[in-house]
GUMI-202868 format. One record per residue (C-alpha): residue in one letter; x, y, z. Coordinates in steps of 0.02 Angstrom, whole numbers, plus 32768, in hexadecimal, padded with zeros to 4 digits. Layout:
AXYZ ...
//
This chain:
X611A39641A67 X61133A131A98 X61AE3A151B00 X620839BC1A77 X61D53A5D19FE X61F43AC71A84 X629D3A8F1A95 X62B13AA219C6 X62883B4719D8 X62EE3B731A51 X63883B2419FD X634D3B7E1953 X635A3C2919BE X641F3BFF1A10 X64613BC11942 X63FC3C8A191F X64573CC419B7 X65073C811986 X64FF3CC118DC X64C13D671915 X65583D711982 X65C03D3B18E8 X65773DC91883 X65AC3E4818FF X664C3DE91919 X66633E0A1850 X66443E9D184D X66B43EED18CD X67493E9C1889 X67093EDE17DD X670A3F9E1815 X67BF3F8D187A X68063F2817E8 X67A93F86173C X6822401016F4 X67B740C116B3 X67F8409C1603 X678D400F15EE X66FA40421626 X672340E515BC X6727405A1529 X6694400B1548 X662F40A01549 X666F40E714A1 X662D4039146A X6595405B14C3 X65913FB5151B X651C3F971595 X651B3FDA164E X65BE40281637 X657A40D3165F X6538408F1703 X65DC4033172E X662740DA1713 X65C5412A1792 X65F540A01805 X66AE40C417EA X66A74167180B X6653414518B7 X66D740D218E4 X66E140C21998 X661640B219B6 X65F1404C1922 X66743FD71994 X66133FF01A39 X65683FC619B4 X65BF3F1B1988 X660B3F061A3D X65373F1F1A87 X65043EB219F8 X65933E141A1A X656A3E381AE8 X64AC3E0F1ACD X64BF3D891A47 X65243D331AC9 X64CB3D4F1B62 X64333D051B07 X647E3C701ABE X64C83C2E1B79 X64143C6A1BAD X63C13C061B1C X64283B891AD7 X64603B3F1B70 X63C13AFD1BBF X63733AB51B24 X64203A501AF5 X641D3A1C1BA9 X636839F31BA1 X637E398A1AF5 X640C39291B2B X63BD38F61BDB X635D38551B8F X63FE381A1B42 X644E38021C01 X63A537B61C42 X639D373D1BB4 X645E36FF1BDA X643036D21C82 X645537801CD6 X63E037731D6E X640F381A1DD6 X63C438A61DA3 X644A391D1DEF X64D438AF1D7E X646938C81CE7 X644939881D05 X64FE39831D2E X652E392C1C96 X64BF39961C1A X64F93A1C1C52 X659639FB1C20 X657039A81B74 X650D3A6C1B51 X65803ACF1B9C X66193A861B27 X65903A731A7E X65623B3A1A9B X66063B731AB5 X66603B271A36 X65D43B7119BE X65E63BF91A0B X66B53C0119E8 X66BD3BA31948 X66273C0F18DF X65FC3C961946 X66BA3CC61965 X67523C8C18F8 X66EB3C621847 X66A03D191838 X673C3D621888 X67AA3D1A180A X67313D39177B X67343DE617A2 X67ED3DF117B0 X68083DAC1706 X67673E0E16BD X67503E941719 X66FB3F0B168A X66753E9F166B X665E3E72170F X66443F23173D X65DD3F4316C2 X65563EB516D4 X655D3EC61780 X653E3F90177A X648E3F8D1791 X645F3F2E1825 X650C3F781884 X64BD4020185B X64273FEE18A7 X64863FC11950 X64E040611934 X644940C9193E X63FF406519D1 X649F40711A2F X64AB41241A29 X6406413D1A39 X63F040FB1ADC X64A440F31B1B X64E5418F1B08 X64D242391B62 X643642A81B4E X649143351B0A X64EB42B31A8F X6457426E1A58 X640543221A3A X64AE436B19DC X64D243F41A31 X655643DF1A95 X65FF44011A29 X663143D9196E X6630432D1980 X6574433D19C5 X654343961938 X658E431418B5 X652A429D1909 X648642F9193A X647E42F2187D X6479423E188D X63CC422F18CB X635D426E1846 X63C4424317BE X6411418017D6 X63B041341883 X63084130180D X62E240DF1763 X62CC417016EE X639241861735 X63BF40ED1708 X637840E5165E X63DB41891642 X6475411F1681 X645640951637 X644440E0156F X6497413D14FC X648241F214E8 X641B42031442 X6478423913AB X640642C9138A X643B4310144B X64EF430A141A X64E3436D1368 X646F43E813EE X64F543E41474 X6572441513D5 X653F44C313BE X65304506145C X65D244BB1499 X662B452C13F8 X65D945B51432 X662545B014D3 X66D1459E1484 X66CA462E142E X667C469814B1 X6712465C1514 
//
């Protein structure tokens, strides 16, 4: 009984694993394929995430190498997990059809879970989201801003170059040396992730005049 639940949790973890790797699948295809002007459009109605998908877009290139880490380890661990326990369910259905060699039936399962994972693994971790995101890519971007972010930040974080990571080195460091204390933690998402307050923007109002005629 416990290797049978074993084995259902396993299989639970590679149908996580191939929609994780669909979800990163989405959302690269979202940031190549969404125009500015949309997102633009969805923030002046102030729909969710947009401000974060924003972000993303303007980090093109590494938000890709974020979705390209998260698709590699999706699928590394669905050929490392899925595999064996499909194999491992399907073993008892060769022994109880008269299979008697257990190299023919390890054989044989192997086969059956290598061709069950992978077309998974094609069909909805690959071409559905893909093609979603091609015909949707706005809202794909969107609800898929916060979690790519997340990658994003862990990415650079341990991926790129000390003096990257510390903002120093040129003007593209310093954009992103900002990144750290203000999106890669939660207070910077929450300030991503709402509105600025009406009251801010009558402030903000003012001073920007000010400037305008001092100029």
């Amino acid at each position: 009984m416990a290797t049978w639940t074993t084995d259902i949790l396993w299989i639970i973890g590679a149908v996580l694993l191939v929609l994780l790797n669909g979800f990163f699948v989405a959302a690269e295809f979202a940031l190549v394929k969404v125009r500015s002007s949309k997102l633009a459009e969805a923030a002046r109605q102030e729909k969710p995430f947009t401000k974060i998908a924003q972000w993303m877009v303007r980090r093109l290139d590494k938000a890709l190498s974020a979705c390209q880490l998260g698709i590699t380890v999706a699928s590394l661990g669905l050929g490392w997990v899925g595999e064996p326990a499909v194999a491992h369910l399907v073993e008892p259905v060769f022994r109880a059809v008269g299979v008697a060699s257990p190299v023919l039936i390890h054989t044989l399962a192997f086969v059956v879970a290598f061709t069950v994972i992978t077309a998974a693994h094609l069909v909805i971790g690959e071409q559905a989201p893909k093609i979603y995101a091609i015909r949707r890519p706005a809202r794909t971007v969107r609800w898929c801003a916060v979690l790519s972010a997340w990658t994003f930040c862990i990415f650079m974080r341990e991926f790129s170059p000390p003096g990257l990571r510390d903002g120093r080195a040129n003007d593209e460091t310093q954009t992103r040396g900002s990144l750290w204390p203000n999106m890669c933690s939660p207070p910077g998402f929450l300030v991503h992730l709402c509105p600025p307050a009406p009251e801010a923007m009558t402030a903000a109002l003012p001073a920007a005049g000010s400037a305008s005629l001092g100029s």
